[in-house]
N, CA and C atoms as a LAMMPS dump frame, in Angstrom:
ITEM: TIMESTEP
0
ITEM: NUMBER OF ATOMS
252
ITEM: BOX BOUNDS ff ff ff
-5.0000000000000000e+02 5.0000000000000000e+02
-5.0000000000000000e+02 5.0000000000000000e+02
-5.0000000000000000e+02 5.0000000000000000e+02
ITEM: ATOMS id mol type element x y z
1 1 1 N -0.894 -3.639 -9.623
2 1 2 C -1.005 -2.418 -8.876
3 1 3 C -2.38 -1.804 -9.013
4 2 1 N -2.354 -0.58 -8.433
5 2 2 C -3.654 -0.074 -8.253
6 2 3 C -3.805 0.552 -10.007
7 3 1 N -5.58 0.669 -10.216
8 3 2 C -5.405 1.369 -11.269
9 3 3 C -5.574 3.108 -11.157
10 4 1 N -4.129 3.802 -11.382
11 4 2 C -3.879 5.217 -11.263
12 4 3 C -4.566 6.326 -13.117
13 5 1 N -5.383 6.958 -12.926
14 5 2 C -5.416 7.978 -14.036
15 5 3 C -3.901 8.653 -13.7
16 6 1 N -3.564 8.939 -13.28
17 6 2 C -2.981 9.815 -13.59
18 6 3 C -1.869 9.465 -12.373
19 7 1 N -0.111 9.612 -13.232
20 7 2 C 1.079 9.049 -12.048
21 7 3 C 1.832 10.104 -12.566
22 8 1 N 2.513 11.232 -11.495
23 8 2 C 2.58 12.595 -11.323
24 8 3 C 4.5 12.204 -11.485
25 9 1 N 4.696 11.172 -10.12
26 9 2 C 6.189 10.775 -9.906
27 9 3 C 6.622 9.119 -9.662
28 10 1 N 7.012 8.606 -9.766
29 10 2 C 7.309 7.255 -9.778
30 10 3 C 8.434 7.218 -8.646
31 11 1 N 9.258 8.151 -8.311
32 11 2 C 9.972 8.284 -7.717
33 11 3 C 9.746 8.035 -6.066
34 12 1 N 10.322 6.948 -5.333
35 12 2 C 10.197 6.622 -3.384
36 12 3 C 8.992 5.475 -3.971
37 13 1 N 8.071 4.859 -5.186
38 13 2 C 7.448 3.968 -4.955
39 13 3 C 7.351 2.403 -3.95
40 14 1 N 8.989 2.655 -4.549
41 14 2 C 9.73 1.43 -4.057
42 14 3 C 9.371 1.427 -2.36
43 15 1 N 10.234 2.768 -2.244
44 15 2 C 10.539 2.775 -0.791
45 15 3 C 9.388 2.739 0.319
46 16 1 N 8.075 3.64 -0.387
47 16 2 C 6.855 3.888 0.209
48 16 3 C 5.952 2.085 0.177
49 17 1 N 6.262 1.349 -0.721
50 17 2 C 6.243 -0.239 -0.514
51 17 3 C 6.65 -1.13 0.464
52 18 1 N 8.235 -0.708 0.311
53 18 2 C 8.701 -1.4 1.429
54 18 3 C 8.329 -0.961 2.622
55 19 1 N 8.477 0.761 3.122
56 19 2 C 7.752 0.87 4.157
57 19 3 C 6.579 0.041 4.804
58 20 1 N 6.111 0.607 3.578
59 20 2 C 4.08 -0.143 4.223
60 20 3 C 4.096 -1.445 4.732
61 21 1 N 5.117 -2.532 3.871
62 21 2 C 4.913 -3.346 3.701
63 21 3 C 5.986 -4.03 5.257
64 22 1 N 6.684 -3.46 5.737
65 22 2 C 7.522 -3.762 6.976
66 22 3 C 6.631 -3.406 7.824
67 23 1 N 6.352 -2.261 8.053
68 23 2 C 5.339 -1.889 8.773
69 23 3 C 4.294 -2.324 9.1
70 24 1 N 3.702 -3.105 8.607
71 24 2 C 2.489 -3.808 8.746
72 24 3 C 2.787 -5.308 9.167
73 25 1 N 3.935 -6.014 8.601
74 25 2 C 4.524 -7.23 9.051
75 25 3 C 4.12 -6.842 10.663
76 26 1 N 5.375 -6.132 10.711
77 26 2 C 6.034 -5.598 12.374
78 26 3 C 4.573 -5.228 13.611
79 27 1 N 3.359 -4.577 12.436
80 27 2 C 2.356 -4.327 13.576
81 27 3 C 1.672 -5.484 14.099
82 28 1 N 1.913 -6.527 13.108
83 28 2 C 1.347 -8.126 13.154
84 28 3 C 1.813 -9.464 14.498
85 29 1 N 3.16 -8.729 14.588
86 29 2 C 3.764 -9.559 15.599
87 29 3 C 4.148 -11.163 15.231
88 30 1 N 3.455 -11.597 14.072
89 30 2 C 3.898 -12.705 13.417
90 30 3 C 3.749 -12.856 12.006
91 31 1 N 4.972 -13.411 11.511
92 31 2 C 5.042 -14.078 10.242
93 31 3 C 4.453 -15.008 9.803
94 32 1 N 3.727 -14.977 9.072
95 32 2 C 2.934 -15.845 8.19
96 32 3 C 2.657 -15.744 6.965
97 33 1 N 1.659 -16.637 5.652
98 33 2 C 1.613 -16.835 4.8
99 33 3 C 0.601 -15.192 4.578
100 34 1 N -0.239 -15.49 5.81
101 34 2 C -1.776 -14.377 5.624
102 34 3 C -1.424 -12.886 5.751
103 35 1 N -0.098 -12.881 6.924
104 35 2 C 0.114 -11.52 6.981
105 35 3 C 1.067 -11.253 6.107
106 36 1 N 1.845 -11.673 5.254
107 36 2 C 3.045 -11.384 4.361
108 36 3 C 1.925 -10.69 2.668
109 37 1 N 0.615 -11.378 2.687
110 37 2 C -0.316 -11.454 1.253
111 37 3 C -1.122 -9.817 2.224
112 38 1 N -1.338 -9.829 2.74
113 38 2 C -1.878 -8.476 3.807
114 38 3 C -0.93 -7.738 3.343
115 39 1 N 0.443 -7.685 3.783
116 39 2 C 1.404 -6.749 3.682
117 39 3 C 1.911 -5.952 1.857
118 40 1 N 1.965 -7.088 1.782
119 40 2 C 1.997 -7.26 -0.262
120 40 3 C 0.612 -6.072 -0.587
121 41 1 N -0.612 -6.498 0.147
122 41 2 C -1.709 -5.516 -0.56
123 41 3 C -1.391 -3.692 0.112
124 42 1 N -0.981 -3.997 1.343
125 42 2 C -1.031 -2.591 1.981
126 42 3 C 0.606 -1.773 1.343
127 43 1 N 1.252 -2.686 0.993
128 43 2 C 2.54 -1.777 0.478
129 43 3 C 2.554 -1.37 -0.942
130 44 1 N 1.97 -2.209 -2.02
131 44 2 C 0.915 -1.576 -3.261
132 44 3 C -0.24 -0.447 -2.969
133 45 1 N -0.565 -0.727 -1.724
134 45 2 C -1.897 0.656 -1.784
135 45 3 C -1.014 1.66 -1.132
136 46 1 N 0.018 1.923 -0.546
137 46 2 C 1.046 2.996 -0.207
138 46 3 C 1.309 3.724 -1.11
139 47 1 N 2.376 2.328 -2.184
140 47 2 C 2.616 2.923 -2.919
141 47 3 C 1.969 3.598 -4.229
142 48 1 N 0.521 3.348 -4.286
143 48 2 C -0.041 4.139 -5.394
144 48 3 C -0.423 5.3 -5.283
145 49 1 N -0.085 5.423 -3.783
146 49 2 C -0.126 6.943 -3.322
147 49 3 C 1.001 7.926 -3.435
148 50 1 N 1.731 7.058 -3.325
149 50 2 C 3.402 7.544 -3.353
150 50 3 C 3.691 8.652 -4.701
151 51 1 N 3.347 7.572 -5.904
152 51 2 C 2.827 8.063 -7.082
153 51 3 C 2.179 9.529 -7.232
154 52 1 N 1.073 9.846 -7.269
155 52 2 C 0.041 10.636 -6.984
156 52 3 C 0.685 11.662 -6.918
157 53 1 N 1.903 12.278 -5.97
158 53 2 C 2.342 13.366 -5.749
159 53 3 C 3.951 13.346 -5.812
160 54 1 N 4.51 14.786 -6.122
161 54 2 C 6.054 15.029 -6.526
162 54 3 C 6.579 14.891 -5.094
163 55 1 N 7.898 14.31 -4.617
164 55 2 C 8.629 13.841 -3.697
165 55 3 C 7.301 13.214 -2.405
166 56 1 N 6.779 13.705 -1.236
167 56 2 C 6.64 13.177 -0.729
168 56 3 C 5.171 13.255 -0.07
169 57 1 N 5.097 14.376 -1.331
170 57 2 C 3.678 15.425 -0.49
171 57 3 C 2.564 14.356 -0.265
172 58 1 N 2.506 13.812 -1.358
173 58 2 C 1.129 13.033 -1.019
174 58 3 C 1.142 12.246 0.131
175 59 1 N 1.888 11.486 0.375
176 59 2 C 2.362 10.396 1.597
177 59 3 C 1.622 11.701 2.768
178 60 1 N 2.627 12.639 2.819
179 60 2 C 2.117 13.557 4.397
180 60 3 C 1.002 14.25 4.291
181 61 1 N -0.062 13.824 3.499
182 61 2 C -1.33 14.151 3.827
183 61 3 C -2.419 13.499 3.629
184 62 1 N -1.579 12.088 3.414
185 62 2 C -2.262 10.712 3.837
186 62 3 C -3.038 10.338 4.566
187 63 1 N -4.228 10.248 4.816
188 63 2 C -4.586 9.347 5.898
189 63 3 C -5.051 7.495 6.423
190 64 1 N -5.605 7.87 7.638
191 64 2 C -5.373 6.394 7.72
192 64 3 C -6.575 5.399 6.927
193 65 1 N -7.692 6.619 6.707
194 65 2 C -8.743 6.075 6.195
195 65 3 C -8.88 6.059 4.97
196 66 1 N -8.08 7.245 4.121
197 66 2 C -7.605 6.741 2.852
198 66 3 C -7.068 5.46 2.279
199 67 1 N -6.292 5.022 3.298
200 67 2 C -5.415 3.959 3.401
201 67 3 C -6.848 2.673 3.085
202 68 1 N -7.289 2.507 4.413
203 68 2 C -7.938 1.618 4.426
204 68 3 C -9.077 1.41 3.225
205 69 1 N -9.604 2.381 2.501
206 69 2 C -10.573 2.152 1.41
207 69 3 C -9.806 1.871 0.439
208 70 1 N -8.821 2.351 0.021
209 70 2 C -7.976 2.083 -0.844
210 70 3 C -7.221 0.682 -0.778
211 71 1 N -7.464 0.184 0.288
212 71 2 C -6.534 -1.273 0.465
213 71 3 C -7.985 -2.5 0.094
214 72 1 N -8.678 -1.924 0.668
215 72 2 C -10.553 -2.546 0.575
216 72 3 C -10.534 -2.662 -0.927
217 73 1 N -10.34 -1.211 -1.582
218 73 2 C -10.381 -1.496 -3.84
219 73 3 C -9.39 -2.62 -3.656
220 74 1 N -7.775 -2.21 -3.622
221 74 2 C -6.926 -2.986 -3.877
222 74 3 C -7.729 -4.864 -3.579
223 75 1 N -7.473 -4.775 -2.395
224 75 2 C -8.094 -6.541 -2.724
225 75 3 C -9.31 -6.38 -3.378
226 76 1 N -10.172 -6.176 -3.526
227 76 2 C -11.271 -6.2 -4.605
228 76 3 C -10.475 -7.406 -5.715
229 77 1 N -9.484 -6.374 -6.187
230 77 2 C -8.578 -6.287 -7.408
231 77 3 C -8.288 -7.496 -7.47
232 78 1 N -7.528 -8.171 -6.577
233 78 2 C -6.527 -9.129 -6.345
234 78 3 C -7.612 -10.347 -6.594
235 79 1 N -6.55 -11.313 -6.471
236 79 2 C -6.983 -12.439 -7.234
237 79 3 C -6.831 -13.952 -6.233
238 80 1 N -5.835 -13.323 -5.332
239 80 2 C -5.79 -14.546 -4.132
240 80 3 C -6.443 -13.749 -2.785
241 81 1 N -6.23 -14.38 -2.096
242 81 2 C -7.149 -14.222 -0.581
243 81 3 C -5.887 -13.275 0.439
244 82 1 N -6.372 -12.371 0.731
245 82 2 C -5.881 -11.594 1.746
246 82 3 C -5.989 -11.556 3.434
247 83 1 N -6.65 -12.249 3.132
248 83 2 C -6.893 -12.752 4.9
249 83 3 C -8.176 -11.407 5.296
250 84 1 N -7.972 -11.642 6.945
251 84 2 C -8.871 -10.773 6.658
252 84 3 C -8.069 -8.951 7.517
């Protein structure tokens, strides 16, 4: 996972994962090896947001560009290939 100073709630991680992580399948239009390792990174960078704040706050003041720099660290991180 991402590395967090500081994890406020642990609570919807799951769910804010699976979200991301359907969600991004579904925007893909196909299943594959590249978009499933894509999806895996963007539903870890959701959810380290998820974290961050008590029930849901952080998520709804999310953005999309948060998202994306934060998914940019995340693979940094990672250790296999994310496609692009």
């Amino acid at each position: 996972g991402y590395p967090l100073e500081i994890v406020r709630d642990p609570t919807g991680a799951g769910d804010a994962f699976a979200g991301a992580f359907m969600g991004f399948v579904d925007s893909q239009g196909d299943i594959n090896p590249t978009t499933l390792r894509q999806a895996t990174v963007y539903g870890c960078t959701v959810a380290s947001f998820q974290v961050e704040g008590f029930g849901p706050e952080r998520l709804l003041s999310l953005t999309r560009d948060e998202v994306e720099s934060r998914y940019r660290e995340m693979r940094a991180l990672t250790i296999f290939e994310a496609g692009e």
